[in-house]
C-alpha positions as CSV (number, residue, x, y, z in Angstrom):
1,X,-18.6,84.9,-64.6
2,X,-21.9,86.2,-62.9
3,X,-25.2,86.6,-64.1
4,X,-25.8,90.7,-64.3
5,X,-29.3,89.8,-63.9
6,X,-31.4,87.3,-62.4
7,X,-35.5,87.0,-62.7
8,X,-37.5,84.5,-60.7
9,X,-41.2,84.1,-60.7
10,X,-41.4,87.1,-58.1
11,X,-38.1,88.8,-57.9
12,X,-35.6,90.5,-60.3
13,X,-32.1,90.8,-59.2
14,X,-29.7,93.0,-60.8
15,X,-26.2,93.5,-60.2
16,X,-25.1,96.3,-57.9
17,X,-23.4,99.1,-59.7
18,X,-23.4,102.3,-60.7
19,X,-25.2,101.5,-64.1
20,X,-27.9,99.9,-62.5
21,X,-28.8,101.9,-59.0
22,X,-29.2,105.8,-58.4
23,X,-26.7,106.0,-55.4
24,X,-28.7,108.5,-54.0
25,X,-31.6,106.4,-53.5
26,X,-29.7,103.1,-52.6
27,X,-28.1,105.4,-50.0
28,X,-31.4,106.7,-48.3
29,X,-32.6,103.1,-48.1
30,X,-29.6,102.0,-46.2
31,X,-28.9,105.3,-44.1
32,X,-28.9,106.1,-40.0
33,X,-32.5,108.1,-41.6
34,X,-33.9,105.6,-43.8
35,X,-37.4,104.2,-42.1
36,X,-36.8,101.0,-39.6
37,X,-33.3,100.6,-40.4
38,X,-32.7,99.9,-36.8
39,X,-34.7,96.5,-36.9
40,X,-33.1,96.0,-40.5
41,X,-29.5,96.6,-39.5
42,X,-30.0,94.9,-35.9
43,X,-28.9,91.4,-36.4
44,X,-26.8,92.2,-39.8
45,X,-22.8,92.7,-40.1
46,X,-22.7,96.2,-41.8
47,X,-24.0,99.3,-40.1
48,X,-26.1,101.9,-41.6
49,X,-24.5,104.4,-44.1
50,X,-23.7,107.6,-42.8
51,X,-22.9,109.7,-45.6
52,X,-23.8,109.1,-49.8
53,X,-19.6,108.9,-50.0
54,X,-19.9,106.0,-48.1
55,X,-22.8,103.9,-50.1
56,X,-20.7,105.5,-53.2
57,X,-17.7,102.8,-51.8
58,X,-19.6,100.4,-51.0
59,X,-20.5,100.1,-54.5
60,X,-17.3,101.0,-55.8
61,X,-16.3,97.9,-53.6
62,X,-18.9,95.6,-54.9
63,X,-18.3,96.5,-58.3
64,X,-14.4,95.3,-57.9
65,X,-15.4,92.2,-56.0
66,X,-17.2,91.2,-59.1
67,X,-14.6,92.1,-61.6
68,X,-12.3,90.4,-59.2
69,X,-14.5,87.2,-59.3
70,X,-15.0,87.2,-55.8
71,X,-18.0,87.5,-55.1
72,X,-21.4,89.1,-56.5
73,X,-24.0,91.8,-54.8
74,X,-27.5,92.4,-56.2
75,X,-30.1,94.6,-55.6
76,X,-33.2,92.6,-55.0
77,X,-37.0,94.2,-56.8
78,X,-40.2,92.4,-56.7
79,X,-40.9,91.2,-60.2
80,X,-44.2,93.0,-62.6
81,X,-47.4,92.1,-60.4
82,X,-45.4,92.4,-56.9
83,X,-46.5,94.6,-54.4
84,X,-43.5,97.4,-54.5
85,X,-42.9,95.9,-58.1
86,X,-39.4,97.4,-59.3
87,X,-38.9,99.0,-56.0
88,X,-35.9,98.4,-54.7
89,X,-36.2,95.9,-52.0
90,X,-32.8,95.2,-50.1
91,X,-29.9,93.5,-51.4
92,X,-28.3,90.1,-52.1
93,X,-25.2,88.4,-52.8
94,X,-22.9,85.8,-52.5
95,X,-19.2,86.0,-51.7
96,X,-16.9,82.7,-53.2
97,X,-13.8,81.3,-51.6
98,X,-12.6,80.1,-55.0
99,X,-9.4,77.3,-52.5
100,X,-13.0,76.1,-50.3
101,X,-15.1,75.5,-53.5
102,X,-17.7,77.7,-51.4
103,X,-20.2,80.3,-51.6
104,X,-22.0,82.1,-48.7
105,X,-24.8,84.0,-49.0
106,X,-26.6,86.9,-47.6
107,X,-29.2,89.2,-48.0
108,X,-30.9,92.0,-46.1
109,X,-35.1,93.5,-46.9
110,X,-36.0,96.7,-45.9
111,X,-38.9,95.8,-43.6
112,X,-42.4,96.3,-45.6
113,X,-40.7,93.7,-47.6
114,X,-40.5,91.2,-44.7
115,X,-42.3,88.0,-44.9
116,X,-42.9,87.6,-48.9
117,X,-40.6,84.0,-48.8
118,X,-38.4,86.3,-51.2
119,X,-35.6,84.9,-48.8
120,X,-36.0,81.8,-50.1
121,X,-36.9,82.7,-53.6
122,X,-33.6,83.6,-54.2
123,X,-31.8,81.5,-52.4
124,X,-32.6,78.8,-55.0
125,X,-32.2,81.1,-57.9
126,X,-28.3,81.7,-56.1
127,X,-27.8,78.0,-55.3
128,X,-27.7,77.3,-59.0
129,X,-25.7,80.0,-59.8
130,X,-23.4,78.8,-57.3
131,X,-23.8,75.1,-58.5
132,X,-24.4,74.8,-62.0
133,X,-22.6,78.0,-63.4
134,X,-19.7,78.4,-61.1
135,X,-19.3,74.3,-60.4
136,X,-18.5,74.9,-56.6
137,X,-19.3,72.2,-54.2
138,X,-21.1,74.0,-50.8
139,X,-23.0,77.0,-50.7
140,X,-22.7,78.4,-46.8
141,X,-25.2,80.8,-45.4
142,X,-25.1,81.8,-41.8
143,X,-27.4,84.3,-38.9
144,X,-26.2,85.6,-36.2
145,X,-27.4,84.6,-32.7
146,X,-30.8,85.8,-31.7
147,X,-31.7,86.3,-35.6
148,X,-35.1,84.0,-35.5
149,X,-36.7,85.9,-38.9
150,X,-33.8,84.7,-40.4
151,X,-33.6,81.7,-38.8
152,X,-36.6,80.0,-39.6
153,X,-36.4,81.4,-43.6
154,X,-32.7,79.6,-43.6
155,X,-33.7,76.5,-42.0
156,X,-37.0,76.2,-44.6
157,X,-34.9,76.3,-47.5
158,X,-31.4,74.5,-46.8
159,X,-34.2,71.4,-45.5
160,X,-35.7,72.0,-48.9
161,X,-32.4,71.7,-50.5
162,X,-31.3,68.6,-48.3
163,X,-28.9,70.6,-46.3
164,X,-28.2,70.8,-42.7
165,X,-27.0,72.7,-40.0
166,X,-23.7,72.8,-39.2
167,X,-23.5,74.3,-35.9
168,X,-22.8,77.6,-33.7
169,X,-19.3,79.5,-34.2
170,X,-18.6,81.5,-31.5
171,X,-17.4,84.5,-31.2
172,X,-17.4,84.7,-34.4
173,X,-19.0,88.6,-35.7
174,X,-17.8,91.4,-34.4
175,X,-20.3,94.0,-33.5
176,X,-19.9,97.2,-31.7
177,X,-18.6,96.7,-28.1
178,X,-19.4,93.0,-28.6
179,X,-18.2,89.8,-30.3
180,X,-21.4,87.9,-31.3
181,X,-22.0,84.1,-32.2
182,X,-23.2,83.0,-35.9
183,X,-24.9,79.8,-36.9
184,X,-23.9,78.0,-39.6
185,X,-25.9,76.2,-42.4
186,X,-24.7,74.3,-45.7
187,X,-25.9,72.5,-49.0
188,X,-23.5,70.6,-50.7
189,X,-24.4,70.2,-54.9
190,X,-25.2,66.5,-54.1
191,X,-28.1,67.4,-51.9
192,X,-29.1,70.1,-54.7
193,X,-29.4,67.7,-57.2
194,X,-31.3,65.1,-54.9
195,X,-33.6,67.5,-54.0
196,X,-34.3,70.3,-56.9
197,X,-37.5,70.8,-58.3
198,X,-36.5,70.4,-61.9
199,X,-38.6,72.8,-63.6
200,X,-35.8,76.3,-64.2
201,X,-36.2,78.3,-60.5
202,X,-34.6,81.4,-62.7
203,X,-33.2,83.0,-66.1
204,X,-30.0,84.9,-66.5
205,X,-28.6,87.2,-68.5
């Protein structure tokens, strides 16, 4: 049902699993030790990994959502010619309510990564995933409050894509000692097709 791999001009995204990612590795790039993952982890819903059993079921857990058809993680590398090129760069994914005809996506860099526009880039690659290969009707992304990185590379591409802001929900992520607010965005297919470049955005196999 999902692509296992998806290549943009810049990026190549590859399904998360144990075939495709050392665990050791993913695990020191999203552990309490791994470099900035304070300001990487700050405004994001999952904390850092404290142990390799724990990135090992998070995986596991991916790996079922897929075969589940649920939803789909990737791990993000820049493309042949990128800076970091094959390096793994963060992760990516989109999670579909199947009874909403929804997707919601979400995506995390580890931070020499920051500032490429690889948001974006895959965004588009994921909103015709979500559009032309699953036929669902919205794709949903959201930030949490106080998020303004992410903010400003949300609101650049749903206004490419037509979309709009929805609006604040609050109270809406737990996090630590605190219940934070989220802001909501969507595209519905319509405005996709309105406003798509029509040259291909990405392959997949």
């Amino acid at each position: 049902m999902f692509p296992e791999r998806i290549e943009t001009d810049r990026l190549v995204l590859e399904a998360l699993s144990r075939e495709n990612v050392d665990l050791f590795e993913f695990y020191g790039l999203c552990s309490v030790d791994a470099p900035h993952i304070d300001e990487v982890t700050e405004h994001l819903s999952w904390d850092p990994h404290r142990t390799p059993n724990e990135t090992r079921e998070f995986v596991d857990a991916m790996e079922e959502n897929r075969a589940k058809g649920a939803g789909a993680e990737y791990v993000v590398r820049p493309a042949a010619g990128e800076d970091g090129a094959g390096e793994i760069a963060g992760a990516t994914g989109l999670n579909v309510d199947w009874d909403r005809r929804t997707a919601t996506l979400g995506m995390w860099l580890r931070k020499r990564f920051w500032g490429r526009g690889y948001s974006g880039e895959r965004a588009a690659a994921l909103f015709e995933v979500a559009f032309e290969r699953l036929d669902l009707e919205v794709v949903a992304v959201e930030h949490l409050d106080g998020n303004e990185q992410s903010k400003r590379a949300i609101e650049k591409y749903v206004e490419r894509f037509g979309g709009q802001y929805d609006g604040r929900l609050r109270n809406w992520q737990p996090d630590g000692d605190e219940v934070r607010d989220s802001h909501r965005y969507t595209v519905r297919r319509e405005q996709w097709k309105q406003n798509r470049d029509e040259t291909k955005i990405a392959s997949f196999d």
